[in-house]
Each structure stands twice: as structure tokens, then as C-alpha cells.
C-alpha positions in Angstrom: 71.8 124.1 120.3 73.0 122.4 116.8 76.8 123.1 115.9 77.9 121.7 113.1 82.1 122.2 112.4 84.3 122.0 109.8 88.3 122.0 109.7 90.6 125.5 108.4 94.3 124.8 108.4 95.1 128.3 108.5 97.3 130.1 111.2 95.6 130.1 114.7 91.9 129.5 113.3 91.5 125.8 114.4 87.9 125.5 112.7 84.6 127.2 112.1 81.4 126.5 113.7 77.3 126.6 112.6 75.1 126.8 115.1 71.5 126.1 114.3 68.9 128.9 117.2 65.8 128.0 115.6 64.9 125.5 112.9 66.1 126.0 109.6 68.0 129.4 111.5 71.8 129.4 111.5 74.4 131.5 112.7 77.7 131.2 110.7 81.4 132.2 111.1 81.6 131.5 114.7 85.7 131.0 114.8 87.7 128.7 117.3 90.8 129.6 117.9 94.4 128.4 119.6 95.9 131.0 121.1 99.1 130.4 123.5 98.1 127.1 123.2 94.6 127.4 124.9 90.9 127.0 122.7 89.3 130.7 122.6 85.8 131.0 120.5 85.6 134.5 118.8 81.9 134.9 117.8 81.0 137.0 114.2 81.2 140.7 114.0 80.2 143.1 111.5 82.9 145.7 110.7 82.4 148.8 108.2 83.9 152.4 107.9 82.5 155.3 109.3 82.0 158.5 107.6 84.8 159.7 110.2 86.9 157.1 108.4 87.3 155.1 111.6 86.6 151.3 112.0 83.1 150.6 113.7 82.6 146.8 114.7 79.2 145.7 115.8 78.8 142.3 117.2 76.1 140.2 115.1 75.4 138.0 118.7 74.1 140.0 121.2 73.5 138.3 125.0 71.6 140.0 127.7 74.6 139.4 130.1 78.4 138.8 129.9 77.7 135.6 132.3 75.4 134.6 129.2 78.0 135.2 126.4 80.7 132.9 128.3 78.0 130.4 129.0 77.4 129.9 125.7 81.3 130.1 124.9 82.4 127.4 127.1 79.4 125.3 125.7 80.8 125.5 121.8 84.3 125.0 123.6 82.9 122.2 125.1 80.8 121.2 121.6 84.5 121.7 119.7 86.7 119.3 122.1 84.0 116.6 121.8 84.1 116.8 117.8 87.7 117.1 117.8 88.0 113.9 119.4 86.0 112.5 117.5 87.7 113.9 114.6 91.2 114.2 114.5 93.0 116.7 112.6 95.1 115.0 109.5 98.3 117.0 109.3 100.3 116.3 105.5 103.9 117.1 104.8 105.6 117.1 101.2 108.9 116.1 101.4 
């Protein structure tokens, strides 16, 4: 699995992700998050209104087991920590 991340410097979104499933096939919008301090990975969903003017999400990732959705979140976890080492985040302050 190919990720590829870049930084956002907005609120508790810590940086997006691209993961590359097949050649030349990517998924975008995967979000990493800091929540209470601790790394979370929210993966994309697609959200519309209903004709009952409710909210419907659907999720664009589907696994066929929950044990295979964290799997594959603690690996971009895992993906993330290693870039962010590699890459540290470049805070600026106008005085």
C-alpha cells in the first residue's frame, strides 16, 4: 500500500492521506486527526440528503470485517508517525 501525505494546519485535521490500491488507483481524503491528544484516521464518506430531508452518509471504503478496517487504520497510523518524523511540522507566528 502507497500513502502519500501532505500537511493542513487547520483545527484537529493533522494532514491528509493518498493511498494508492492498485496502479494508477487512488483513494483520496483519508483524514488524520488529533483528538484528546491521540492520532485517530477518519476514512472518506459520502454524505447527501434524503428525500426525507435527513442526512444519509455512506462510507466510500468498505472492509469485509471491522478487524480489517482497524488493520488497515493502525497501518496509515503507523504510515503517518513514520512521515511525520521524517517531516516535522513548521509552526509560524507573526508578532
Amino acid at each position: 500500500m502507497k500513502i502519500k501525505f501532505r500537511d493542513v494546519s487547520s483545527g484537529i485535521v493533522e494532514a491528509r492521506a493518498v493511498i494508492e490500491i492498485m496502479p494508477g488507483i487512488f483513494i483520496n481524503e483519508i483524514t488524520v486527526l488529533r483528538k484528546d491528544g491521540k492520532i485517530e484516521i477518519e476514512l472518506p464518506q459520502k454524505s447527501f440528503k434524503g428525500k426525507d430531508n435527513r442526512m444519509h452518509y455512506l462510507n466510500i471504503m468498505t472492509f469485509e470485517s471491522e478487524n480489517r478496517e482497524t488493520i488497515c487504520k493502525i497501518e496509515i497510523k503507523e504510515e503517518y508517525l513514520s512521515w511525520r518524523k521524517d517531516n516535522k511540522k513548521v509552526l509560524i507566528y507573526e508578532s
